[in-house]
C-alpha positions in Angstrom: -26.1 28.9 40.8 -22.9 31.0 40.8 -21.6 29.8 44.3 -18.2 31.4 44.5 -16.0 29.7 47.4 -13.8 32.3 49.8 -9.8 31.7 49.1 -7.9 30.1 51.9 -6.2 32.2 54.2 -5.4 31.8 58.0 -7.6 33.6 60.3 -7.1 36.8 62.4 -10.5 36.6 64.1 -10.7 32.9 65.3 -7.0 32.1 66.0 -5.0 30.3 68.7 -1.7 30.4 67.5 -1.2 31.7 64.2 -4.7 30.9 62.4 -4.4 28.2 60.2 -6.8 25.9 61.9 -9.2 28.7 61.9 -8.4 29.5 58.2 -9.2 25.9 57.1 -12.4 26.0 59.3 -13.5 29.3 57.5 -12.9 27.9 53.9 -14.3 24.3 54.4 -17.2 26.0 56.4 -16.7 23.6 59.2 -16.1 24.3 62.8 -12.1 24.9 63.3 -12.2 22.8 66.7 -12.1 19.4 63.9 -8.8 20.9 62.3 -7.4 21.6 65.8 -8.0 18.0 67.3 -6.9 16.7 64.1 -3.4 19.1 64.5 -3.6 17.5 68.4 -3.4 13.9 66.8 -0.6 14.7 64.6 1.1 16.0 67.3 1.0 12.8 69.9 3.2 10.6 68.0 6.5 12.2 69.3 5.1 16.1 67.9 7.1 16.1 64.5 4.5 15.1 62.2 1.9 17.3 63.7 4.9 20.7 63.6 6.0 19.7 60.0 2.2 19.5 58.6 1.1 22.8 60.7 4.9 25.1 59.7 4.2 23.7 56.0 0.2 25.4 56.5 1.9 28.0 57.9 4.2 29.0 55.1 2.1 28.1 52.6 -1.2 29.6 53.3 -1.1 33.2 53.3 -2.5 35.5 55.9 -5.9 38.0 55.6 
């Protein structure tokens, strides 16, 4: 089986802000709503956690 896996990039098509939660949804082949509440947790605890981890997807992951 030559399975070849799609490379990570941030969504245009099933975005809310910028696309990264779609983008990891789309290259895990999960539903992007799990990424988002995971984003919404990381936000709770006074929102720097959850900015830092989402601007550092942001930069790094590149866009389609």
């Amino acid at each position: 089986m030559n399975a070849q896996r799609q490379a990570l990039r941030r969504s245009k098509k099933d975005r809310i802000i910028a696309g990264v939660c779609g983008g990891l949804g789309e290259f895990f082949g999960i539903s992007p709503f799990w990424f988002r509440l995971a984003m919404l947790i990381a936000f709770i605890p006074g929102g720097v956690p959850g900015i830092l981890i989402y601007l550092i997807a942001l930069v790094i992951i590149p866009a389609e």
